[in-house]
C-alpha positions in Angstrom: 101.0 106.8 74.1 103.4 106.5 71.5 105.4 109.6 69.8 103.3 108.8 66.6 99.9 108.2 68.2 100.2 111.6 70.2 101.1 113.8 67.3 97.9 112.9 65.6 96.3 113.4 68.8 97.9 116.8 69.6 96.6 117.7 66.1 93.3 117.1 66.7 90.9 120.2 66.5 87.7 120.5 68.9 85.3 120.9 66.5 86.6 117.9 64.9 87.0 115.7 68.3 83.6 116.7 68.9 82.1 115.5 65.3 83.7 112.4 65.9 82.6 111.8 69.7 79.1 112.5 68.0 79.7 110.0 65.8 81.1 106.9 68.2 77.6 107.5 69.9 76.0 106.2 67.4 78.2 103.7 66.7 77.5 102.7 70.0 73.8 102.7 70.3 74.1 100.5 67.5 75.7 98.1 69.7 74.1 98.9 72.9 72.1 95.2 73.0 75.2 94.0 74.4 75.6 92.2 77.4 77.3 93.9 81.2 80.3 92.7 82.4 80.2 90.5 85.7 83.7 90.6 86.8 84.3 87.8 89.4 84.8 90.7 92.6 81.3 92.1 92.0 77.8 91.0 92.8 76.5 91.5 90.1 76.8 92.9 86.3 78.4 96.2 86.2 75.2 98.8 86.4 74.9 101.8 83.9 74.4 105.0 84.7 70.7 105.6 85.3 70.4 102.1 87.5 72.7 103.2 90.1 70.6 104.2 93.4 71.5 107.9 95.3 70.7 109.0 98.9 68.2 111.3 99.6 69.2 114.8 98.1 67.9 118.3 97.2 66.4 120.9 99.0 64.3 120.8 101.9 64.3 117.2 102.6 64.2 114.8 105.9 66.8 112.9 107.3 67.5 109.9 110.5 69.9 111.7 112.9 70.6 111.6 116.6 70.1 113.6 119.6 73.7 114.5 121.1 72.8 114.2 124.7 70.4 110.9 124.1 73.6 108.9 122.8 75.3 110.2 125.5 73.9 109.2 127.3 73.1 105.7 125.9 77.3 105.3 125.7 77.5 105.8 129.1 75.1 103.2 130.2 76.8 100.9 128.1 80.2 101.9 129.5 78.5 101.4 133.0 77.0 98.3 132.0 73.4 99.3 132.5 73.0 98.4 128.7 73.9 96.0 126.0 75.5 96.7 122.9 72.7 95.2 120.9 70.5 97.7 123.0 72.6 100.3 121.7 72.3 98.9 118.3 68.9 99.1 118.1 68.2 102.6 119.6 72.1 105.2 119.6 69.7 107.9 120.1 67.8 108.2 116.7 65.2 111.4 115.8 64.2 112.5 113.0 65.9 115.6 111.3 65.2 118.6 108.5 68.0 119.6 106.1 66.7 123.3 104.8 68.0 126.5 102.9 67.5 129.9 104.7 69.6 133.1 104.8 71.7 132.3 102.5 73.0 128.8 104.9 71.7 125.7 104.4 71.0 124.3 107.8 70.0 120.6 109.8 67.4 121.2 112.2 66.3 118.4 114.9 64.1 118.2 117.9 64.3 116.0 121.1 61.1 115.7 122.7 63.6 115.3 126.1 66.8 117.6 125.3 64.9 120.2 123.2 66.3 122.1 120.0 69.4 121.6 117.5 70.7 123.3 114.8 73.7 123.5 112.6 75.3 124.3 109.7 76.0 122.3 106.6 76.6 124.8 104.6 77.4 128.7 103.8 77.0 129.0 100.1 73.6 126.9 99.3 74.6 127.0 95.3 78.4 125.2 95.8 75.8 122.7 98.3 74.0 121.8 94.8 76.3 122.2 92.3 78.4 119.1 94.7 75.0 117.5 94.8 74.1 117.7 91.3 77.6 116.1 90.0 77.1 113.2 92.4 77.7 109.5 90.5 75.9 106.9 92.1 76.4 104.4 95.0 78.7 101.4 94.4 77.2 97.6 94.6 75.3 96.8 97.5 77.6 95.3 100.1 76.4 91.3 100.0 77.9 88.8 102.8 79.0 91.2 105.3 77.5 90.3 108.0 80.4 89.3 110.1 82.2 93.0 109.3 78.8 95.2 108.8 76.7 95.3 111.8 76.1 97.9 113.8 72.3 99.0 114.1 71.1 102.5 112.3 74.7 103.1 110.9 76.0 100.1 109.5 77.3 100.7 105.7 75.1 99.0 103.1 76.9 100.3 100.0 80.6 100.1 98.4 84.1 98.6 99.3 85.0 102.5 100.8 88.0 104.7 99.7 90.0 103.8 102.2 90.0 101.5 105.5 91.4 103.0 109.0 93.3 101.1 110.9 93.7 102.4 114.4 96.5 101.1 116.3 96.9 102.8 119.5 95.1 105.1 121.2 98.3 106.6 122.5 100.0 109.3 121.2 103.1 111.9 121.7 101.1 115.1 121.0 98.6 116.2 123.5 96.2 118.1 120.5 92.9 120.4 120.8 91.2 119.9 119.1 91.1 116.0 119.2 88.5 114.2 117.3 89.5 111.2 119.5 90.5 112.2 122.6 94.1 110.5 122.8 95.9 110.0 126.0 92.9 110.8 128.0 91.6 107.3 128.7 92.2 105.7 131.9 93.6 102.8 129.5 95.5 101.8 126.7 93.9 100.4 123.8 96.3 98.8 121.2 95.7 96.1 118.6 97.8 92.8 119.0 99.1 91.4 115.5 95.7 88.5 116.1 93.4 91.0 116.2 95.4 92.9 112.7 95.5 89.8 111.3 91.7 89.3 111.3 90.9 92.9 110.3 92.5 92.5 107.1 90.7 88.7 106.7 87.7 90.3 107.2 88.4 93.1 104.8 88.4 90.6 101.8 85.7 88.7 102.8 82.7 90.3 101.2 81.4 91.9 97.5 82.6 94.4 96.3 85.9 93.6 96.2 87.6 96.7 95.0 91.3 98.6 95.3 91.0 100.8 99.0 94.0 102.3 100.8 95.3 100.9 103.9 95.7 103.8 106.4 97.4 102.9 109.4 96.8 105.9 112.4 95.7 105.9 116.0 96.4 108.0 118.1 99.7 108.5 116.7 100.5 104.7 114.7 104.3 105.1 114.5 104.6 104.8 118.4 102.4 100.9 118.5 104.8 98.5 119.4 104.1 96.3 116.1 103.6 99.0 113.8 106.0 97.6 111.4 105.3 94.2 111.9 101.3 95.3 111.1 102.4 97.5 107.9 104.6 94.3 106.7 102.0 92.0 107.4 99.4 93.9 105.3 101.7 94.0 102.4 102.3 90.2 103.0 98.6 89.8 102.9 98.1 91.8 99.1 97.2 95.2 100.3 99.7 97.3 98.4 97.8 101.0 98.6 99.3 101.0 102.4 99.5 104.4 104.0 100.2 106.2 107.5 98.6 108.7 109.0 101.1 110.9 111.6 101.9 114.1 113.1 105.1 113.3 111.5 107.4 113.3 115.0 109.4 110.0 114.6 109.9 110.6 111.1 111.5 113.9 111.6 113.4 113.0 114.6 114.6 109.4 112.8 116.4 110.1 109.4 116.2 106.4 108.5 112.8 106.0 109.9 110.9 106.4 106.6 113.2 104.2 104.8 112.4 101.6 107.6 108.5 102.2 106.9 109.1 101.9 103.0 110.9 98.8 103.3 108.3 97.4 105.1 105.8 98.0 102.6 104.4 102.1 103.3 103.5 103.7 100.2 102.9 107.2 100.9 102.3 109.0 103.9 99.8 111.3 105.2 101.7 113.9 107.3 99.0 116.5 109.7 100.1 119.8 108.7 97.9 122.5 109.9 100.0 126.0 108.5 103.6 127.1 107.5 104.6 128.1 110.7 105.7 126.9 114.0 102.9 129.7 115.6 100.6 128.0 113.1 100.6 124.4 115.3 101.6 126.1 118.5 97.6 125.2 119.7 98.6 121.6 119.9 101.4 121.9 122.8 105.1 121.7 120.9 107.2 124.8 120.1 108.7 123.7 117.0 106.3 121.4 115.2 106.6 123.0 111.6 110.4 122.5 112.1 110.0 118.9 112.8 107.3 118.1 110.2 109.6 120.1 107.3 112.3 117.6 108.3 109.6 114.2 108.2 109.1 115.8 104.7 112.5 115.6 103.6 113.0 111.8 105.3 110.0 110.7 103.4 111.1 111.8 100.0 114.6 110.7 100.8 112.8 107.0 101.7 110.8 107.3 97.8 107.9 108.2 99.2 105.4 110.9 98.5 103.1 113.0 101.6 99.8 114.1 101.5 99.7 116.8 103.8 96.6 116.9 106.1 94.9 119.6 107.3 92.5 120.4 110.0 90.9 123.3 109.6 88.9 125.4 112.5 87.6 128.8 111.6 88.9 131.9 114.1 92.3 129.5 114.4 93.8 128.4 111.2 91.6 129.2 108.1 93.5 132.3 107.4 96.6 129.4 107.0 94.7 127.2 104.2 96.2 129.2 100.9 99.8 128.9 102.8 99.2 125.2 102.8 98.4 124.8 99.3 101.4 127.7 98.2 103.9 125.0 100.2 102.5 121.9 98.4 103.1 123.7 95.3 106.6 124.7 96.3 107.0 120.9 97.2 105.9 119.5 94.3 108.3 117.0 94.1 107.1 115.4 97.9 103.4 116.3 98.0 100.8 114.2 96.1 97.5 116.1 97.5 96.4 118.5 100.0 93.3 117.2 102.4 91.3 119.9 104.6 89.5 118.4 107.4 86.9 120.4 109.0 87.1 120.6 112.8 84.2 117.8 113.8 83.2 118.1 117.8 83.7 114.8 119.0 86.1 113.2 121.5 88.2 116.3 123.2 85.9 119.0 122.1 82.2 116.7 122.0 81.1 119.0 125.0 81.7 122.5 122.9 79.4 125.3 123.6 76.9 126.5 120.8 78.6 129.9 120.9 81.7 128.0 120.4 80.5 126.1 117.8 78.8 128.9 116.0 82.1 130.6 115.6 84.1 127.8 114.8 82.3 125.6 112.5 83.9 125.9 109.3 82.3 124.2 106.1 83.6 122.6 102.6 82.0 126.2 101.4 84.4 128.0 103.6 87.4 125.2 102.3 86.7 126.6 98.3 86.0 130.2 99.2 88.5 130.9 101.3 91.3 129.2 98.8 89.7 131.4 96.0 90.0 135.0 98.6 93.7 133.4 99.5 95.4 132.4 96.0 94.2 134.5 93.6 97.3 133.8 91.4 95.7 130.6 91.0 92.1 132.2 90.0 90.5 129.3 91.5 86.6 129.8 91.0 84.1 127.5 93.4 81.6 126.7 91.2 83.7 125.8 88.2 86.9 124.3 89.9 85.1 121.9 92.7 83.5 118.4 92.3 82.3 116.4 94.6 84.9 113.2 95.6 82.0 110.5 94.2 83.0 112.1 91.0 86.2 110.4 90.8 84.1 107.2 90.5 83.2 108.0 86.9 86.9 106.9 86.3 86.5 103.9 88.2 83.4 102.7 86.4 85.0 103.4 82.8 88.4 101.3 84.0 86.2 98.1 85.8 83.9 98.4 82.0 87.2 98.7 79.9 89.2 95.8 82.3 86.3 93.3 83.5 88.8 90.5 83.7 91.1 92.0 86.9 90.4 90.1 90.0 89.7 93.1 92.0 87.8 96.4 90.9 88.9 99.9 90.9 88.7 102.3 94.0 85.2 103.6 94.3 85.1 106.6 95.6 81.5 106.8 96.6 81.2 109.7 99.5 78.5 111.6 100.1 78.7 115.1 98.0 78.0 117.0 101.3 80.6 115.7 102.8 83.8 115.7 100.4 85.2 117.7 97.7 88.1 118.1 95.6 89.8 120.3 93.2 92.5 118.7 90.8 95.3 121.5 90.2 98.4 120.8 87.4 101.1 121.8 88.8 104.9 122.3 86.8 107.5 120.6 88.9 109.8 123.1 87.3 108.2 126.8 87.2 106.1 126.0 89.8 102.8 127.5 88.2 99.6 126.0 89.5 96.2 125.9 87.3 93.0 124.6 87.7 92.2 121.9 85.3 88.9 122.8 85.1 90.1 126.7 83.7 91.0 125.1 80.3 88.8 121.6 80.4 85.5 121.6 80.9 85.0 118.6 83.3 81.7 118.6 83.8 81.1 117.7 79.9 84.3 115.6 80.2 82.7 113.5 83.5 79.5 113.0 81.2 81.3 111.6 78.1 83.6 109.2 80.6 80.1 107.6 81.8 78.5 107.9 78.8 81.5 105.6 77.4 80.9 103.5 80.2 77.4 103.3 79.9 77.6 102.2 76.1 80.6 99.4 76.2 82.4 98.0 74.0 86.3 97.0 72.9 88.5 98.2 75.3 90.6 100.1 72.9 87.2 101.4 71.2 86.6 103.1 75.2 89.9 104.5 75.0 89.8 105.7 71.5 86.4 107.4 72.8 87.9 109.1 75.6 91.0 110.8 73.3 88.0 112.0 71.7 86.3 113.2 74.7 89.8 115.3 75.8 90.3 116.2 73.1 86.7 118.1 72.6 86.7 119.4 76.2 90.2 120.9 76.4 90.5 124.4 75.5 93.9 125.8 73.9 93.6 129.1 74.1 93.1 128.7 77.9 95.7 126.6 78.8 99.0 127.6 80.8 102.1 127.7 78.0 103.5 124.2 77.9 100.3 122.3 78.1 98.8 121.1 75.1 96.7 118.0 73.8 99.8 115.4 73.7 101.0 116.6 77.4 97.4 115.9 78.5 97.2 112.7 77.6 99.8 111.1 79.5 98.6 112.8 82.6 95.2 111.9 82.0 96.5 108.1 80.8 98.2 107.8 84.3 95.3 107.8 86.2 94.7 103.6 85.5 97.7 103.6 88.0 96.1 105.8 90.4 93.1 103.4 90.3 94.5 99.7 90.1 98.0 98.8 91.6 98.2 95.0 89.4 101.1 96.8 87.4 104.8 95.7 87.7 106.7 98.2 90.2 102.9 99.8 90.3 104.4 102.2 93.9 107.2 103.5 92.3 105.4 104.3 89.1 102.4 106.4 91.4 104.9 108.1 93.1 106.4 109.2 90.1 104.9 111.9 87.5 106.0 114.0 84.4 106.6 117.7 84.1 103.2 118.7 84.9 102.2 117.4 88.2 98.4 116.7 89.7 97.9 118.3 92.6 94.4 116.9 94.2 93.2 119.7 96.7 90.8 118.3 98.8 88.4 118.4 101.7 87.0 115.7 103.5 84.0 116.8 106.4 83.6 114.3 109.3 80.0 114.2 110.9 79.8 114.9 114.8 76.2 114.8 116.5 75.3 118.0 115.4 74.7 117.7 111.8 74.6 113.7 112.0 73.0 112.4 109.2 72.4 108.2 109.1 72.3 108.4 105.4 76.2 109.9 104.9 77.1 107.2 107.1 75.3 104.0 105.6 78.0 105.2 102.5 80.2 105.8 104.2 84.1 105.3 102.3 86.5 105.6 105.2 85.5 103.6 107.8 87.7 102.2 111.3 88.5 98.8 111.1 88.1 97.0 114.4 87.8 93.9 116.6 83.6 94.6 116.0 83.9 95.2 112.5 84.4 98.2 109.9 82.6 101.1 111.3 81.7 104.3 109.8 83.9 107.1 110.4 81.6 109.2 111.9 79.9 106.5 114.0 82.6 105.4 115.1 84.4 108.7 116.3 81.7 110.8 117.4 78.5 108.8 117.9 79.7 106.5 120.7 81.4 103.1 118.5 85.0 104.2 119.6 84.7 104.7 123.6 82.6 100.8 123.6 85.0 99.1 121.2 87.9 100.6 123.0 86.2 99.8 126.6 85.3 96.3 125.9 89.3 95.6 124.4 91.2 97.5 126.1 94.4 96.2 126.4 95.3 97.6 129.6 95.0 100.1 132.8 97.1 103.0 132.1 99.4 102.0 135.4 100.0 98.5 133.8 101.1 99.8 131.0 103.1 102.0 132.1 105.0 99.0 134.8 105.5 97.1 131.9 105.9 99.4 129.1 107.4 102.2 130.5 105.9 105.9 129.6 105.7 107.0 126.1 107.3 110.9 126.2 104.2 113.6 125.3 105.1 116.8 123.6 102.9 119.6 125.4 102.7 123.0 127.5 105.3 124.2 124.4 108.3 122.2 124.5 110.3 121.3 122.1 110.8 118.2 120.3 114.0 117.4 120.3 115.1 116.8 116.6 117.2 113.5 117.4 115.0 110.9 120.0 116.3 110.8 123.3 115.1 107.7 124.4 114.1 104.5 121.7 110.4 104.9 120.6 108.5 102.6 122.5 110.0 104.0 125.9 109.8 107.3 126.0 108.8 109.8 129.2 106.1 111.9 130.0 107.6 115.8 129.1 
């Protein structure tokens, strides 16, 4: 915005930003007869509103789920060959399960006329479970010629291009974690994708509608120790994928200096570094002695390289959850490196898929847990759960506004369509210089401010009229006499004007400008729940916006990781036995038992020994 243009706007009362948002309304039911956009990477016109279709919400209500010993068991007759993958298709173990509110908990409830009983909980705090529900935008476009990359029985996704797509390269990996939602280093094989089978993964990944912006995240096992994990990342940026990303406990990078200017140059745009406290104690549970030292270092290399981290978080109550206000406090501090903070849930799949019920009682942790426990943990910050969280669909109304306002771009906006009960987020503004951290919802009311954005959608129009219209909308939302010194109308804007970079990447030097931000920083604070067989539920998954790209396909998260797709896929391409690998390979070194990681690699990457 220019200095003239964000005077006037800085100037612009309330009360008279909201007569005139009153007023554009009109203007635009006038001119609501109008025709939808049908940009050329969509299926079909751009919907409004009140024509986009939901899955099944609200309290009680019925669900498709699956018994956790039935698709055990229906795995392991696959893995023994005693069944077919379309068998398995047709029949993972499906029954029929109730989603209710009692005690204060809302709860899944299932029976197995052969393995009895199940229940879990979804949630601890049954209001945050509706408010997430209420705010909930919409699915994206039906997905239409996908069959090649779509197909896999009672949990293949029908909706959306997905947030992101996960690329697993390896299932090996130099930490030796529990939890583990994938059970690295404990198959009798490695499984690691050859640049062929990378190069039809991201083939397949343009080949249906919608076509929209997704990130690339490259992870494993632990991705920076595949043997053509630079030659993948610089083949995806070859291919048009600029969003790329790596998921990584952070070792090589710490132990490398020049590593994450290697991974940059090869066409890495931010990194997503596993960071579970502030503490070396805080990571001691997954085998090394000195993890927070070596991660603190990866965070220096990756600013150093122009990059920015997202620091990611698993979260198991009894373990860390007393850690997740230190994590936020040291993104704050490290402002400057960190884009957003994302809390994963512990799901029971892979290395902890056999947990006790008592176990799992006391360890289940919920996106409740995530906002209350941030509240009872920063209370400088005077976060408040039902005012400061939305659910992560909510970002869409963004999308849908940028797609209406730019309906010429050959690809759409990232969608962020994921199932309110299972992710969350909080934006946070954040001074890179005082370090002072406020919600944005303390002095904005967002949930007016998401209505006007899809309102403006909804009606159309000029793209400058849409932009015009959502000055206005700001403008009537923000409060003044709430907001932190130093923020005010005309330093709102730009923030607020940045976030077309966040969503498309078609702008000149588009990585360097989304790694870059003014004085006041946003800080997304997030948490993203994984399903595992206890409280499955078919229809989060049929949505689901972070799926595992594969040799069979892109398969739901969840699916994939805890309801059997992983051990098949991996079983039927393995690439080989664990003592051929190791003849020809040599042994990749393992960080357990708590040793130390030596700050400087002693051997080169790829040929490392078993400590």
């Amino acid at each position: 915005m220019d200095p003239s243009r964000s005077s006037r706007f800085a100037r612009l009362s309330p009360a008279a930003a909201n007569v005139a948002w009153h007023a554009s309304r009109l203007l635009s039911a006038w001119s609501s007869h109008r025709s939808r956009p049908s940009p050329t990477w969509a299926p079909g016109p751009l919907p409004k509103s009140h024509e986009r279709t939901a899955p099944p919400l609200g309290l009680p209500r019925r669900t498709q789920s699956l018994c956790p010993q039935c698709n055990r068991e229906a795995v392991n007759a696959v893995l023994a060959g005693a069944r077919t993958v379309a068998e398995f298709r047709e029949d993972p173990g499906l029954i029929e399960a109730h989603i209710v509110e009692e005690s204060g908990r809302v709860v899944m409830r299932k029976d197995c006329a052969r393995h009895g009983s199940y229940e879990d909980v979804l949630s601890t705090d049954p209001a945050f479970f509706r408010r997430m529900e209420s705010l909930y935008v919409g699915h994206d476009f039906t997905c239409t010629d996908d069959e090649a990359v779509h197909n896999h029985g009672a949990a293949s996704i029908e909706t959306g291009r997905g947030l992101a797509l996960i690329v697993d390269l390896t299932n090996r990996c130099n930490l030796k974690c529990s939890p583990c939602f994938m059970d690295a280093n404990h198959a009798p094989y490695v499984h690691e994708l050859s640049m062929d089978h990378v190069k039809r993964i991201f083939e397949r990944a343009r080949s249906f509608k919608p076509q929209r912006e997704f990130n690339i995240l490259f992870a494993g096992g632990e991705p920076t120790i595949a043997q053509n994990f630079l030659d993948a990342v610089s083949y995806a940026w070859s291919a048009g994928f600029k969003r790329i990303c790596v998921v990584t406990n952070g070792i090589r990078l710490g132990q490398e200096d020049d590593f994450a200017a290697r991974m940059r140059a090869a066409g890495v745009h931010q990194v997503y570094l596993q960071l579970d406290g502030t503490s070396n104690e805080a990571h001691r549970y997954r085998g090394a002695a000195n993890l927070f030292d070596v991660k603190r270092r990866a965070l220096e290399n990756i600013a150093r390289a122009g990059m920015m981290a997202n620091l990611q978080v698993a979260v198991m109550k009894s373990v860390n959850n007393d850690s997740v206000g230190d994590v936020v406090r040291f993104a704050v501090e490290n402002i400057n490196k960190v884009r957003s903070v994302l809390f994963q849930p512990i799901m029971f799949a892979g290395r902890d898929a056999l947990v006790s019920d008592d176990d799992r009682r006391a360890r289940r942790y919920t996106l409740a847990d995530v906002a209350h426990d941030l509240r009872g943990q920063t209370t400088a910050f005077e976060w408040l759960p039902l005012r400061d969280w939305f659910p992560t669909s909510a970002y869409s109304v963004f999308a849908n506004l940028f797609d209406n306002m730019h309906p010429e771009s050959a690809i759409g906006s990232i969608y962020s369509d994921v199932h309110p009960g299972r992710g969350v987020f909080s934006p946070l503004l954040v001074n890179q210089k005082t370090k002072q951290a406020v919600p944005i919802a303390s002095f904005v009311n967002v949930d007016r401010l998401l209505r006007d954005v899809t309102a403006i959608a909804d009606d159309g129009g000029a793209a400058a009229l849409m932009k015009a219209r959502l000055a206005l909308s700001v403008a009537r939302n923000f409060d003044a006499r709430r907001a932190p010194a130093g923020i005010t109308l005309a330093s709102l804007w730009p923030i607020l004007e940045r976030l077309d970079i966040r969503y498309k990447s078609d702008a000149p030097n588009w990585s360097e400008q989304d790694n870059m931000d003014a004085e006041w920083r946003l800080l997304i604070v997030a948490a993203s729940w994984f399903q595992d067989l206890f409280g499955y539920d078919l229809s989060t998954e049929r949505m689901d916006a972070t799926p595992v790209a594969t040799v069979e396909g892109e398969i739901a998260f969840s699916a994939y990781n805890a309801a059997g797709w992983r051990q098949i896929v991996e079983h039927q391409h393995q690439t080989a036995s664990l003592a051929e690998w190791h003849q020809h390979h040599g042994r990749h070194r393992i960080y357990a038992h708590g040793k130390l990681i030596p700050m400087t690699p002693t051997v080169e990457a790829g040929q490392r020994t078993t400590a």
